[in-house]
Predicted model as a PDB file, atoms N, CA, C, CB and O in Angstrom, pLDDT in the B-factor column:
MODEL        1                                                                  
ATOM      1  N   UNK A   1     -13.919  -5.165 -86.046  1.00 78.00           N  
ATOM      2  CA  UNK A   1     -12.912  -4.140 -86.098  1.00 78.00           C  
ATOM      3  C   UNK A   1     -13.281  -3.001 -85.150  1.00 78.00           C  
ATOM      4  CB  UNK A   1     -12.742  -3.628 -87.529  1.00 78.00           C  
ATOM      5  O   UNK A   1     -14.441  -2.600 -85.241  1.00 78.00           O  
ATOM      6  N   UNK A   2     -12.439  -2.384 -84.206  1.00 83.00           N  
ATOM      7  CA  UNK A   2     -12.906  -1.261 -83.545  1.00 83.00           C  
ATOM      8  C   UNK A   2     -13.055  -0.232 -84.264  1.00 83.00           C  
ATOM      9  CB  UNK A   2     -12.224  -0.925 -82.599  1.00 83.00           C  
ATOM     10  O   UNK A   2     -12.326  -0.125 -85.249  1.00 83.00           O  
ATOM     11  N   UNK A   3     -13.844   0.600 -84.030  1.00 86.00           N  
ATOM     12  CA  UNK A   3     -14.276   1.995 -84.078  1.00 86.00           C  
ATOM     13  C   UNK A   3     -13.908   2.978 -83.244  1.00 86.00           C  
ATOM     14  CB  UNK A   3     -15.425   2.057 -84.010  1.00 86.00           C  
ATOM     15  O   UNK A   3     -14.601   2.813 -82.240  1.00 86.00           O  
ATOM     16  N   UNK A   4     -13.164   3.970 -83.079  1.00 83.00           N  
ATOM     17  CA  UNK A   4     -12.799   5.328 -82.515  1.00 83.00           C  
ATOM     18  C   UNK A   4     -14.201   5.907 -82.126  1.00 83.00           C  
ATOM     19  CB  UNK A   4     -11.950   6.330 -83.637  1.00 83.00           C  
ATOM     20  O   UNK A   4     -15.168   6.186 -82.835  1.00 83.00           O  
ATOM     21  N   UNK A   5     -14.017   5.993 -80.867  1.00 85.00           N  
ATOM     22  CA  UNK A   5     -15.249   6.499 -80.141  1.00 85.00           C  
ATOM     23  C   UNK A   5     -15.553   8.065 -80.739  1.00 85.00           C  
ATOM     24  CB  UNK A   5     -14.945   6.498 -78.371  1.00 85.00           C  
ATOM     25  O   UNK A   5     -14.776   8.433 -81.620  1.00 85.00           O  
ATOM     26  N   UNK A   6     -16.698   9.084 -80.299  1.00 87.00           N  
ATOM     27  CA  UNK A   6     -16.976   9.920 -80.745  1.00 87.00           C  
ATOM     28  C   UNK A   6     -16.166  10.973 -79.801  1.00 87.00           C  
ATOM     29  CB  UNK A   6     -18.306   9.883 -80.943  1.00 87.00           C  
ATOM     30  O   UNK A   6     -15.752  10.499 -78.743  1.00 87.00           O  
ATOM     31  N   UNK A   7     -15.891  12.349 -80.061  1.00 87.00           N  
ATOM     32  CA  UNK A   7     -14.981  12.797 -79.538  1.00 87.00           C  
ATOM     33  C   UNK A   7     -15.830  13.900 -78.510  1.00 87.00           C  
ATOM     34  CB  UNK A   7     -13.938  13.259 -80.603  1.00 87.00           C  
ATOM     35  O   UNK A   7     -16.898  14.347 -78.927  1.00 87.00           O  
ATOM     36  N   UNK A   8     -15.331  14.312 -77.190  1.00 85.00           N  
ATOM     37  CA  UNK A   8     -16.526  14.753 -76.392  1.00 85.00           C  
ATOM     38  C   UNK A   8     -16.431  16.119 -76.291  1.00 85.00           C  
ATOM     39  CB  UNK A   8     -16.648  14.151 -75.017  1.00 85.00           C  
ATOM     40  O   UNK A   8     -15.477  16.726 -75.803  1.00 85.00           O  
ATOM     41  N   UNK A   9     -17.574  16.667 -76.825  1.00 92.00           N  
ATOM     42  CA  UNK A   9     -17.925  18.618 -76.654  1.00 92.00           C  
ATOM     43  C   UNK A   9     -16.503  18.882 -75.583  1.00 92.00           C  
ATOM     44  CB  UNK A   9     -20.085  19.223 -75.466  1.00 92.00           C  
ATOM     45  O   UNK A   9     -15.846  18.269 -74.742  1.00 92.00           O  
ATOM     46  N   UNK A  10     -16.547  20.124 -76.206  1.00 93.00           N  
ATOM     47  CA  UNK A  10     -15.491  21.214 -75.360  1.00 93.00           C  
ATOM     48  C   UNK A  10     -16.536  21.840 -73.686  1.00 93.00           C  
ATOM     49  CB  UNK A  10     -15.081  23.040 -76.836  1.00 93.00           C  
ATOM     50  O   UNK A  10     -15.981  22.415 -72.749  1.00 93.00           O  
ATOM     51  N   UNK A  11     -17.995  21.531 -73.730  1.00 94.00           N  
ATOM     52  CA  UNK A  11     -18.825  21.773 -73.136  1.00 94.00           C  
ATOM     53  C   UNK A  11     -18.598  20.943 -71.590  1.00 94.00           C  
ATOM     54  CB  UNK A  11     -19.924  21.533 -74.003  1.00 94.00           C  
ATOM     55  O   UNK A  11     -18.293  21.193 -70.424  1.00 94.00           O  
ATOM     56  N   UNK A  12     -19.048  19.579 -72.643  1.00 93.00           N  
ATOM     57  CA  UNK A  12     -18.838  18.279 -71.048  1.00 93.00           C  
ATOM     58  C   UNK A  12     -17.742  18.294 -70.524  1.00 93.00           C  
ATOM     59  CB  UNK A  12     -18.901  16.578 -71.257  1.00 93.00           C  
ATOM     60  O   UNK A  12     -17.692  18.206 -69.297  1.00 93.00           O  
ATOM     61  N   UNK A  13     -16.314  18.430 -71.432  1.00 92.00           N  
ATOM     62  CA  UNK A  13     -15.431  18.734 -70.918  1.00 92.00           C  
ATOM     63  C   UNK A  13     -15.224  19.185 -69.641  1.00 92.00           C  
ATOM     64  CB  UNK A  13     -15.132  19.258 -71.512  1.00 92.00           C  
ATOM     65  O   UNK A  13     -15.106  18.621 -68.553  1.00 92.00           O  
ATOM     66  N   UNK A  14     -15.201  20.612 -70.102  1.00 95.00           N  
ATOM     67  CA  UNK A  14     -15.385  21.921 -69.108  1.00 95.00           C  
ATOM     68  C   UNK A  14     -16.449  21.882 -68.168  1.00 95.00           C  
ATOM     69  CB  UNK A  14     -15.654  23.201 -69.867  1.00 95.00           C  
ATOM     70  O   UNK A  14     -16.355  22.974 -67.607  1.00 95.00           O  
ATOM     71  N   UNK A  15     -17.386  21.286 -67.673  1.00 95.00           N  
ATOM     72  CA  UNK A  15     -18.210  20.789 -67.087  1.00 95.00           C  
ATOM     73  C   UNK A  15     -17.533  19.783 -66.385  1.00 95.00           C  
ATOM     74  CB  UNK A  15     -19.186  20.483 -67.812  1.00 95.00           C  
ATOM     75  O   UNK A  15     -17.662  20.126 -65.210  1.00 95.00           O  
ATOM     76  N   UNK A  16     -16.965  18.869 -66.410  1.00 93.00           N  
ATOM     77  CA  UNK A  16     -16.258  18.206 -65.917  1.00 93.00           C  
ATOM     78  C   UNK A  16     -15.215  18.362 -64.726  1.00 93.00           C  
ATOM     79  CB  UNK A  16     -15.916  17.935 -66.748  1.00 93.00           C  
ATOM     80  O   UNK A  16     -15.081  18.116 -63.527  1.00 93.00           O  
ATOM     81  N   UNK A  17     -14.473  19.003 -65.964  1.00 94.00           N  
ATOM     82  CA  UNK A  17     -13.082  19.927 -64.775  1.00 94.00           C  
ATOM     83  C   UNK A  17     -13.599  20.839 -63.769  1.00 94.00           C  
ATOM     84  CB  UNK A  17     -11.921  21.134 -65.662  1.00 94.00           C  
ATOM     85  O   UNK A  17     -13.060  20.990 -62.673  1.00 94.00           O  
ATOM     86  N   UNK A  18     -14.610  21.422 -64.134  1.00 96.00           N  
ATOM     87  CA  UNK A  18     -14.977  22.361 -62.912  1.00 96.00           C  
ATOM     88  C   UNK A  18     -15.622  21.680 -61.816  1.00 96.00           C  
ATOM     89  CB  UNK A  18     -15.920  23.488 -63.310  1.00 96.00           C  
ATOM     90  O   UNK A  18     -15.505  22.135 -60.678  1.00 96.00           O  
ATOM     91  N   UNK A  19     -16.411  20.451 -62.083  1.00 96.00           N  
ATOM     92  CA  UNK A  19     -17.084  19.952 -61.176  1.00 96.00           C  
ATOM     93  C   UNK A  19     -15.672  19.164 -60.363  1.00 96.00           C  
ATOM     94  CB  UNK A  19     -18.411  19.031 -61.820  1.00 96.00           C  
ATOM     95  O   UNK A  19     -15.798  19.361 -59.155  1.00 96.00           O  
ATOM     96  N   UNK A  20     -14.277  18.272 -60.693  1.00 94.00           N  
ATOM     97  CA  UNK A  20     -13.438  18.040 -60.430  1.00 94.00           C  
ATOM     98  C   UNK A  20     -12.758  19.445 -59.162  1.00 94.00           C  
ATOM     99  CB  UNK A  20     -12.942  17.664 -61.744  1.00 94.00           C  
ATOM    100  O   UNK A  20     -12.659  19.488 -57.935  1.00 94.00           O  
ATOM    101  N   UNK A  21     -12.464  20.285 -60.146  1.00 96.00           N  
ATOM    102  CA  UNK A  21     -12.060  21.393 -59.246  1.00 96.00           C  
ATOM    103  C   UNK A  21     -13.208  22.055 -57.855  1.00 96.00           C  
ATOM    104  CB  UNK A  21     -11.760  22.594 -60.384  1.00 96.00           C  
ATOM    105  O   UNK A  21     -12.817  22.436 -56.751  1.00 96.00           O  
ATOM    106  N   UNK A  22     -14.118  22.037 -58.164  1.00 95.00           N  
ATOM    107  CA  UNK A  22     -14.628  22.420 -57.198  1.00 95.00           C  
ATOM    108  C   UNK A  22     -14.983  21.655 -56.025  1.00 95.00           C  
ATOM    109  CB  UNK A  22     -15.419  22.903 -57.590  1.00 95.00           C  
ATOM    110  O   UNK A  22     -15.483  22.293 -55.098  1.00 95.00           O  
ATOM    111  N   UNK A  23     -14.864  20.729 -55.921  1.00 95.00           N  
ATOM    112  CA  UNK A  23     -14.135  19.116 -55.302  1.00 95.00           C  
ATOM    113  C   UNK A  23     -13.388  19.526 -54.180  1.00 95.00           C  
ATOM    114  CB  UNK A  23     -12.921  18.185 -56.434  1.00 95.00           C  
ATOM    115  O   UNK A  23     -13.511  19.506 -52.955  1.00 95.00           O  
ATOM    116  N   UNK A  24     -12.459  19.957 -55.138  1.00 94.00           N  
ATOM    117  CA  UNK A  24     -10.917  19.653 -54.291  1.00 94.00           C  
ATOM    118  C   UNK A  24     -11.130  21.740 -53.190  1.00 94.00           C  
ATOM    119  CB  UNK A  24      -8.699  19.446 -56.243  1.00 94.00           C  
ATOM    120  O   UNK A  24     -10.729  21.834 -52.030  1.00 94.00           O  
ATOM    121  N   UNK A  25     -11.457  22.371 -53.568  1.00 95.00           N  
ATOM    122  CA  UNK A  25     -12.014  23.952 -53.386  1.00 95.00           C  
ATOM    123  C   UNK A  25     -12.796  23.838 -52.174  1.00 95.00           C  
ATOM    124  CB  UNK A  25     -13.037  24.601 -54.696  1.00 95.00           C  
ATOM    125  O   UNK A  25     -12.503  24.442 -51.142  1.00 95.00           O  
ATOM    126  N   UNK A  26     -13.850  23.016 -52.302  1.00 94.00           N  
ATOM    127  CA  UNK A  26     -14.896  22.610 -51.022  1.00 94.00           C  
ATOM    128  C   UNK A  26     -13.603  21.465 -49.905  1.00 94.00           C  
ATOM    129  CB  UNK A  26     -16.778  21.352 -51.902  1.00 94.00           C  
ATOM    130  O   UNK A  26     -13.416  21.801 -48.735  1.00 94.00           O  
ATOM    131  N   UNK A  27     -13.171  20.728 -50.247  1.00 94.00           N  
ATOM    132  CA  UNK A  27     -12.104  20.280 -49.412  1.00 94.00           C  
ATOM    133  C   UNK A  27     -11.023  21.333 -48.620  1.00 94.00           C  
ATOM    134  CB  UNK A  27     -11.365  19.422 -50.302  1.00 94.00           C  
ATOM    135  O   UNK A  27     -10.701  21.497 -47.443  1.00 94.00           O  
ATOM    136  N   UNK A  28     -10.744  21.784 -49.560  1.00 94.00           N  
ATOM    137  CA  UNK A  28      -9.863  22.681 -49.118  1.00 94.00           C  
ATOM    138  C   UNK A  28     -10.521  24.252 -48.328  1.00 94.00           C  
ATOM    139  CB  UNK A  28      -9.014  22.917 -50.446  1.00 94.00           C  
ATOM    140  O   UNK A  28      -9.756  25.068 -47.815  1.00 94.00           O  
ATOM    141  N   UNK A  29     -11.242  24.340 -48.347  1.00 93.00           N  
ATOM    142  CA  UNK A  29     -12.426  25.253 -47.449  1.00 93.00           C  
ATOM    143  C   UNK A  29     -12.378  24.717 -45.907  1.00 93.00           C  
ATOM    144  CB  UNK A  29     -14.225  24.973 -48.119  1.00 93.00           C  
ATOM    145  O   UNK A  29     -12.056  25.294 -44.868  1.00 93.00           O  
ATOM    146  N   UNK A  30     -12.910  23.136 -46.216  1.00 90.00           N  
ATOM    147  CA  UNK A  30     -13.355  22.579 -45.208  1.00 90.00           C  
ATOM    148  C   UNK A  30     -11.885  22.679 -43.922  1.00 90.00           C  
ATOM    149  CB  UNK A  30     -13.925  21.011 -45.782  1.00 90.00           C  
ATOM    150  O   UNK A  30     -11.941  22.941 -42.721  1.00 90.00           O  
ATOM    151  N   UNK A  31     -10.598  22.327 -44.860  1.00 89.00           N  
ATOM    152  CA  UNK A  31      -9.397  21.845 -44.048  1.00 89.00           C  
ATOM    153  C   UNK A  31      -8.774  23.695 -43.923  1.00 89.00           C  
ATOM    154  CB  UNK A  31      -8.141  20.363 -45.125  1.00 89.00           C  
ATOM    155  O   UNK A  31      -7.956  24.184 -43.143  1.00 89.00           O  
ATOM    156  N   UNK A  32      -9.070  23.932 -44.337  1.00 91.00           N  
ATOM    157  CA  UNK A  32      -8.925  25.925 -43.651  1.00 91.00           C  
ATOM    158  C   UNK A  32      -9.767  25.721 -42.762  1.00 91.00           C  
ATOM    159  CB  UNK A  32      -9.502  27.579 -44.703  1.00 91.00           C  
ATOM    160  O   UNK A  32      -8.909  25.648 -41.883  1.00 91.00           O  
ATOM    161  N   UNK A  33     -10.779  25.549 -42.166  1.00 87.00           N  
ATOM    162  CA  UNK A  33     -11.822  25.974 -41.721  1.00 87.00           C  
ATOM    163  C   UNK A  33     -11.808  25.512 -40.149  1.00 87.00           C  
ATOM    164  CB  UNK A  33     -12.931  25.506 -42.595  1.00 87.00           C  
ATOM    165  O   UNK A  33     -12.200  26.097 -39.140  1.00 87.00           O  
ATOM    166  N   UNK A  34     -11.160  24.139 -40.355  1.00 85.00           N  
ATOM    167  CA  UNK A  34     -11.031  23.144 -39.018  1.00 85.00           C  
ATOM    168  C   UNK A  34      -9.824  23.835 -38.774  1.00 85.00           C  
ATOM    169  CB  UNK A  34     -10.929  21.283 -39.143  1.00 85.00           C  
ATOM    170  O   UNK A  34      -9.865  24.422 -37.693  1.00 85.00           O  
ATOM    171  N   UNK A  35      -8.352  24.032 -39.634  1.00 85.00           N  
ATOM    172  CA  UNK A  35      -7.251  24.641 -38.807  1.00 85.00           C  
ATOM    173  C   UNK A  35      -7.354  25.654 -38.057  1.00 85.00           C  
ATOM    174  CB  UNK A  35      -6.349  24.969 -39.430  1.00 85.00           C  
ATOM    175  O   UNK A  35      -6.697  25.929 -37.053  1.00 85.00           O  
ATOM    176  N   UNK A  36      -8.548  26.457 -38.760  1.00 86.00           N  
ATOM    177  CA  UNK A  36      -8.367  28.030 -38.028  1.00 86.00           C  
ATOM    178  C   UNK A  36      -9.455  27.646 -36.570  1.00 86.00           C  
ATOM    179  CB  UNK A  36      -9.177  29.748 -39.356  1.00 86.00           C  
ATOM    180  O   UNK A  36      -9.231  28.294 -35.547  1.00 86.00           O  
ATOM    181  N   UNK A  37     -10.061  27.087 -36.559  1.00 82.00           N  
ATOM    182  CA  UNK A  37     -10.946  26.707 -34.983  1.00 82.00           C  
ATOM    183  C   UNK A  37     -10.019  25.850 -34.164  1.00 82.00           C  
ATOM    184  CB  UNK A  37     -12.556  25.681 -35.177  1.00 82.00           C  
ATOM    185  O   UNK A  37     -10.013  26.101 -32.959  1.00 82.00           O  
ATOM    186  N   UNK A  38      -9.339  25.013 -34.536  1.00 80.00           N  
ATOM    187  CA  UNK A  38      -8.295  24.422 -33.779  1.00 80.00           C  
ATOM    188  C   UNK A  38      -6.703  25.692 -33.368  1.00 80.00           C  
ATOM    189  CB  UNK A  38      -7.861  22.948 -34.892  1.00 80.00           C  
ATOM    190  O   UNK A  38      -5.960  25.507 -32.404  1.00 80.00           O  
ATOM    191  N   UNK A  39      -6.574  26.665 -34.199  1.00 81.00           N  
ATOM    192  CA  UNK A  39      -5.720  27.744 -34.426  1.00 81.00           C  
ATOM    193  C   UNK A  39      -6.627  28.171 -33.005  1.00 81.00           C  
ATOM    194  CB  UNK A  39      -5.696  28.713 -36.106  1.00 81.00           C  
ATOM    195  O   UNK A  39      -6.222  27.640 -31.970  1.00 81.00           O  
ATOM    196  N   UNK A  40      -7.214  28.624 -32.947  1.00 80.00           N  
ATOM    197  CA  UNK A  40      -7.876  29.855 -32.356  1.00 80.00           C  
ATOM    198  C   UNK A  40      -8.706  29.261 -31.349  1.00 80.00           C  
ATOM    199  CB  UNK A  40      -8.732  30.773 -33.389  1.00 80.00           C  
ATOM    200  O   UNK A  40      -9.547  30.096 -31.019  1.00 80.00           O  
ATOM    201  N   UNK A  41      -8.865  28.016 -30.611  1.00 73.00           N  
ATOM    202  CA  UNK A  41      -8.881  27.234 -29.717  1.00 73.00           C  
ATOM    203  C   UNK A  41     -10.673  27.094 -29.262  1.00 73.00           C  
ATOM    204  CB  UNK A  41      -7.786  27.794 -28.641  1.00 73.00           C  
ATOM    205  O   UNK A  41     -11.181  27.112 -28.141  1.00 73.00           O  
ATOM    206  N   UNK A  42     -11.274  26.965 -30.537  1.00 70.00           N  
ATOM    207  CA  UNK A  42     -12.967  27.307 -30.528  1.00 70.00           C  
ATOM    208  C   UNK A  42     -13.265  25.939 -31.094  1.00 70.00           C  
ATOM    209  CB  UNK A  42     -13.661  28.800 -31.626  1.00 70.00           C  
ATOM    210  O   UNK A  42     -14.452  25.885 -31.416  1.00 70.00           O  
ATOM    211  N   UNK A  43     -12.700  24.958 -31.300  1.00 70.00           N  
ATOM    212  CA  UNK A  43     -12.665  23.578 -31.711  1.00 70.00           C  
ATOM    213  C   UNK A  43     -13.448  23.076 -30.247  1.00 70.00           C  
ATOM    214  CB  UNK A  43     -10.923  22.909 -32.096  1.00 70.00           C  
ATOM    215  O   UNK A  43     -13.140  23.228 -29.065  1.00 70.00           O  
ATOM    216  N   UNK A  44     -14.802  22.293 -31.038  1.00 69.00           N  
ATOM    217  CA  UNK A  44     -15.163  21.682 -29.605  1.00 69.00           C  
ATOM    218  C   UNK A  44     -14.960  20.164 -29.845  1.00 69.00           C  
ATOM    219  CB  UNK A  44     -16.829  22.037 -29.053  1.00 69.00           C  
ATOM    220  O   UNK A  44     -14.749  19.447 -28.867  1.00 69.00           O  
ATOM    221  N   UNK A  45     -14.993  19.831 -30.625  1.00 68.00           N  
ATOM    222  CA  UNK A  45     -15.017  17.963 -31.058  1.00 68.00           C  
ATOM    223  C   UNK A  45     -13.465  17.795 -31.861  1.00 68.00           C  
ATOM    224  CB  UNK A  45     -16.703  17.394 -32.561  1.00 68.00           C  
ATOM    225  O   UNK A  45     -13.490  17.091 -32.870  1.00 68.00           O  
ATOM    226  N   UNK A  46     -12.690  18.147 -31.633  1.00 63.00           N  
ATOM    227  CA  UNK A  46     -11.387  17.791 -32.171  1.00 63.00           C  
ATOM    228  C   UNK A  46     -10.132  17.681 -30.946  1.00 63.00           C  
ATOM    229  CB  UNK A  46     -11.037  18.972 -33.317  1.00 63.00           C  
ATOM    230  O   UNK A  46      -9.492  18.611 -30.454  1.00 63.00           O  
ATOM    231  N   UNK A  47     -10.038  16.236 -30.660  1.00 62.00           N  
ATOM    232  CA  UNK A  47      -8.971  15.426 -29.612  1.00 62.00           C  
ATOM    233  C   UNK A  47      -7.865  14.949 -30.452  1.00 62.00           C  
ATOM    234  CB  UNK A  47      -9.650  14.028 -28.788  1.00 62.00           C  
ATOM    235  O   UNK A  47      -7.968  14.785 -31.668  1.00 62.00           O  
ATOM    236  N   UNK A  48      -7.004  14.773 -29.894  1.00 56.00           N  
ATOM    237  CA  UNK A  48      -5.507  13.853 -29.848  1.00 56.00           C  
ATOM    238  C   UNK A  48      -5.474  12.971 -29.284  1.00 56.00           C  
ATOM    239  CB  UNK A  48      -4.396  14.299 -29.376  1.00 56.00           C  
ATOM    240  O   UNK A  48      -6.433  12.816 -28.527  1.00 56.00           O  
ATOM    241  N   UNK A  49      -4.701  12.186 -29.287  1.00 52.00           N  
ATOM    242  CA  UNK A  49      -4.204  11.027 -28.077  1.00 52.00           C  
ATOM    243  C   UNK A  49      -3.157  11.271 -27.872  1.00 52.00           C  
ATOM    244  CB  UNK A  49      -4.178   9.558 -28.277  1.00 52.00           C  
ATOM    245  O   UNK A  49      -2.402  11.491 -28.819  1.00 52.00           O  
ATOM    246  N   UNK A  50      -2.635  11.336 -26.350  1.00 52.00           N  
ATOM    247  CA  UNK A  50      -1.529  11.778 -25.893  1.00 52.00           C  
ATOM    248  C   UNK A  50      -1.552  10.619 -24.868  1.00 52.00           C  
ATOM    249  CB  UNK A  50      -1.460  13.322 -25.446  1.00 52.00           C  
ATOM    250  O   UNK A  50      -2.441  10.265 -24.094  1.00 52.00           O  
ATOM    251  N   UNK A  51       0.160   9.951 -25.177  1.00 51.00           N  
ATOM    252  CA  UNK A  51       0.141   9.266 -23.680  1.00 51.00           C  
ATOM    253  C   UNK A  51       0.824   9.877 -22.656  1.00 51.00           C  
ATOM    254  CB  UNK A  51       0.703   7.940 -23.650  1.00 51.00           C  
ATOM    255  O   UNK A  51       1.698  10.738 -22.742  1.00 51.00           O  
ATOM    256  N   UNK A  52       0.295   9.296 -21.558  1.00 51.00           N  
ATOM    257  CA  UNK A  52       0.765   9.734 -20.218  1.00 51.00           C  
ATOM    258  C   UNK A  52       1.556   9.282 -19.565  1.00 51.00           C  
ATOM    259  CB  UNK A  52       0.085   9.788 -19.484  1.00 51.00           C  
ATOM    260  O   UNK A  52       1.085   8.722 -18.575  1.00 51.00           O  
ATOM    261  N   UNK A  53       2.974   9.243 -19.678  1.00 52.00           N  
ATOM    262  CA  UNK A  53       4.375   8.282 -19.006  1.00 52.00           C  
ATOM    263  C   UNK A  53       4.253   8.677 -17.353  1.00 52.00           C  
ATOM    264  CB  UNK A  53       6.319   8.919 -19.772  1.00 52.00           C  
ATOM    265  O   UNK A  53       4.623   7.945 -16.435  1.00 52.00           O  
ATOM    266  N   UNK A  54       3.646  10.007 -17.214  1.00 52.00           N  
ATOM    267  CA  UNK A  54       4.298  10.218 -15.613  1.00 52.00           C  
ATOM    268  C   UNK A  54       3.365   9.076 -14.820  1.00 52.00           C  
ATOM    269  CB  UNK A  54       4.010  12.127 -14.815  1.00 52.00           C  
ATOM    270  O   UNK A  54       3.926   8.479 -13.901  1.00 52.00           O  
ATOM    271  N   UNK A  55       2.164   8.785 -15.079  1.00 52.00           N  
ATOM    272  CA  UNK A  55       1.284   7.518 -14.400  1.00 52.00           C  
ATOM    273  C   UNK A  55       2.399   6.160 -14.420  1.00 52.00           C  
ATOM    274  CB  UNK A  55      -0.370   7.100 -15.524  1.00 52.00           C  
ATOM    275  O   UNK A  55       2.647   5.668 -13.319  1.00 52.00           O  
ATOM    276  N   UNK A  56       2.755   5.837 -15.070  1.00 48.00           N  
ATOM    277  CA  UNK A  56       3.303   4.795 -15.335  1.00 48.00           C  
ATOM    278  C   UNK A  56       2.765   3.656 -16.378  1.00 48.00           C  
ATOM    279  CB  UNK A  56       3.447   4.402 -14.230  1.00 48.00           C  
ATOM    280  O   UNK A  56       3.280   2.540 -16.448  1.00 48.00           O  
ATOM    281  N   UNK A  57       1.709   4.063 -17.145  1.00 47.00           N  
ATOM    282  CA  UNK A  57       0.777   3.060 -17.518  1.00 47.00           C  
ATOM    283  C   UNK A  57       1.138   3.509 -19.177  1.00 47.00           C  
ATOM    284  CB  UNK A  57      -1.015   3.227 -16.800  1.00 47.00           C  
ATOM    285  O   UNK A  57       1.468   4.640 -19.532  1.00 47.00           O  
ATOM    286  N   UNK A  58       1.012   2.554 -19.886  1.00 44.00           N  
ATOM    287  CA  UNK A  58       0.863   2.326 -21.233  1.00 44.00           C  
ATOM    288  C   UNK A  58      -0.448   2.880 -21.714  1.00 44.00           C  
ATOM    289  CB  UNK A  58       0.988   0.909 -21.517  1.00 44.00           C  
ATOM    290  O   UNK A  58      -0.413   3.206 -22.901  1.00 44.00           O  
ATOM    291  N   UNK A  59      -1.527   3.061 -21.143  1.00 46.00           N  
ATOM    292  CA  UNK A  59      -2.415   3.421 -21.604  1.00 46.00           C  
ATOM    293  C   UNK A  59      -2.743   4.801 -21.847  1.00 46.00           C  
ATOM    294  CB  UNK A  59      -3.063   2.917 -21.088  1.00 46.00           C  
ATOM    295  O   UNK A  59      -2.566   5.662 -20.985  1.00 46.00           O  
ATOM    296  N   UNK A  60      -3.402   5.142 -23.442  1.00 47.00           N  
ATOM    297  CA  UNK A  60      -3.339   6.455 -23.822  1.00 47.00           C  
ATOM    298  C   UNK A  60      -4.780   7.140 -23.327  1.00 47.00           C  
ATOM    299  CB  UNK A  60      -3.055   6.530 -25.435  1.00 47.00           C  
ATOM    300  O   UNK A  60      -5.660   6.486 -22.767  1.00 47.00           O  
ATOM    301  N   UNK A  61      -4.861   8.390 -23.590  1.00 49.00           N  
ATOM    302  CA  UNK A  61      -6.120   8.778 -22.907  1.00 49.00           C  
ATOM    303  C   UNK A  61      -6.425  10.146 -23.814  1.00 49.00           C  
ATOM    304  CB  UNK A  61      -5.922   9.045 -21.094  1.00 49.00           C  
ATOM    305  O   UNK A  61      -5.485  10.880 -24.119  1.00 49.00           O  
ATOM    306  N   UNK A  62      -7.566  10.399 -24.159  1.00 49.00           N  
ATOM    307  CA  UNK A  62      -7.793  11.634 -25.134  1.00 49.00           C  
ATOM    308  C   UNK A  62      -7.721  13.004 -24.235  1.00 49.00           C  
ATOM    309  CB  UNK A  62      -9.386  11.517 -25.943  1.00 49.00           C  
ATOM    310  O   UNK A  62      -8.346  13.229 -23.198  1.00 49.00           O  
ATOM    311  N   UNK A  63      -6.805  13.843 -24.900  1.00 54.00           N  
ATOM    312  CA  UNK A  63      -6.488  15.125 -24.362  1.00 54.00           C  
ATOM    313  C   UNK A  63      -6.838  16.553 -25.336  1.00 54.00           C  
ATOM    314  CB  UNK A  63      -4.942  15.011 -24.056  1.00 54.00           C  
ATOM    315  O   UNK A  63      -6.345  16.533 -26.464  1.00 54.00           O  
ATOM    316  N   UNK A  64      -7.545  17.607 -25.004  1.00 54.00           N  
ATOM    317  CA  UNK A  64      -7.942  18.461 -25.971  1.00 54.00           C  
ATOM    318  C   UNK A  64      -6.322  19.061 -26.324  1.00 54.00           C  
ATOM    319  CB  UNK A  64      -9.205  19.616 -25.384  1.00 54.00           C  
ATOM    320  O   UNK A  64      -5.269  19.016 -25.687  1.00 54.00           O  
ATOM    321  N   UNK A  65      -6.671  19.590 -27.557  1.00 54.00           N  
ATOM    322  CA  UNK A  65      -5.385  20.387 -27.515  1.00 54.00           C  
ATOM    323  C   UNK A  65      -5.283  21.860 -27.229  1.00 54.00           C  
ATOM    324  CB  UNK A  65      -4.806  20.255 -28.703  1.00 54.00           C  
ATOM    325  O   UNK A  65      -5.985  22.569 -27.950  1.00 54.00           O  
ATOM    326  N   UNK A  66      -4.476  22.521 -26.232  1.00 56.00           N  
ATOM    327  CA  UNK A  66      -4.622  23.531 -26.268  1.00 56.00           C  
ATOM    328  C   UNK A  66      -3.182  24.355 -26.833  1.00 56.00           C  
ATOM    329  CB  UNK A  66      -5.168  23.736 -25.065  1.00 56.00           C  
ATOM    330  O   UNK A  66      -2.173  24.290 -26.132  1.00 56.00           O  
ATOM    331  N   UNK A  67      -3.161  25.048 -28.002  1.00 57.00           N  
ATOM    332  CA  UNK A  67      -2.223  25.729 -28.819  1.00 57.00           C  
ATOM    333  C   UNK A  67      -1.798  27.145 -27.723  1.00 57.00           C  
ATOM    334  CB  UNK A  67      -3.030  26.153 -30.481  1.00 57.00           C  
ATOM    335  O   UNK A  67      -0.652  27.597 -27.714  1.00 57.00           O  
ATOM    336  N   UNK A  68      -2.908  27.714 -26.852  1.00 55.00           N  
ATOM    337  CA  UNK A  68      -2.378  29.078 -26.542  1.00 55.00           C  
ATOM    338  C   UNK A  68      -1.502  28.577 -25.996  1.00 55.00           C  
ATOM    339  CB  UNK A  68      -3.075  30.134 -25.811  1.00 55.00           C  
ATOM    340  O   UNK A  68      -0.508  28.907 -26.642  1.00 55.00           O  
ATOM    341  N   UNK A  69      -0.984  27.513 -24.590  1.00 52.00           N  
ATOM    342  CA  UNK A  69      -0.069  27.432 -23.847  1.00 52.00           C  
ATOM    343  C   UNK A  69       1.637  26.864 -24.749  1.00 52.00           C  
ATOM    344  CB  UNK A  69      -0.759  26.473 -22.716  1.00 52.00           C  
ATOM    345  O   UNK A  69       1.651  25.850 -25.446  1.00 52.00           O  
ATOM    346  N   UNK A  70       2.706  27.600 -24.567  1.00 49.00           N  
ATOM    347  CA  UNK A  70       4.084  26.880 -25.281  1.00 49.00           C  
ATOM    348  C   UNK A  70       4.588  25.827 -25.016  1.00 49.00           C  
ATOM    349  CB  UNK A  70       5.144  27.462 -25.195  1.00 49.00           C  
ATOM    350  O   UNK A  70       5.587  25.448 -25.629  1.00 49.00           O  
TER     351      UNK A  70                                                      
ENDMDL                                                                          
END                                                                             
C-alpha cells in the first residue's frame, strides 16, 4: 500500500526558490550585460552573419556589428 511521503520544511522550500530565482537573476545580469557592450559598441567577440549579394556569391561571411551607423 503506498504511503504519503513526508511533507518538506517551509525552510528547504524557500531555499529552493531562491536558489531557482537567483538562476534566472544571474542570467538575466549576464543578457543586460552583453546588450549594453553590444549597445555601446565595446563588444569585442560578438559577430553576425551577414550575406553579401553585391559579390554575387551565396556565401556568408562574419561582419561586426556596428549600431552607431543608421
Amino acid at each position: 500500500m503506498a504511503v504519503p511521503k513526508k511533507r518538506t520544511s517551509r525552510s528547504k522550500k524557500k531555499i529552493r526558490k531562491n536558489v531557482w530565482k537567483g538562476k534566472a537573476y544571474r542570467a538575466a545580469i549576464k543578457a543586460f550585460s552583453l546588450a549594453k557592450s553590444i549597445s555601446t559598441g565595446h563588444s569585442k567577440s560578438f559577430y553576425c552573419i551577414a550575406n553579401d549579394d553585391s559579390s554575387g556569391s551565396s556565401e556568408s561571411k562574419l561582419k561586426s556589428i556596428d549600431l552607431d551607423d543608421p
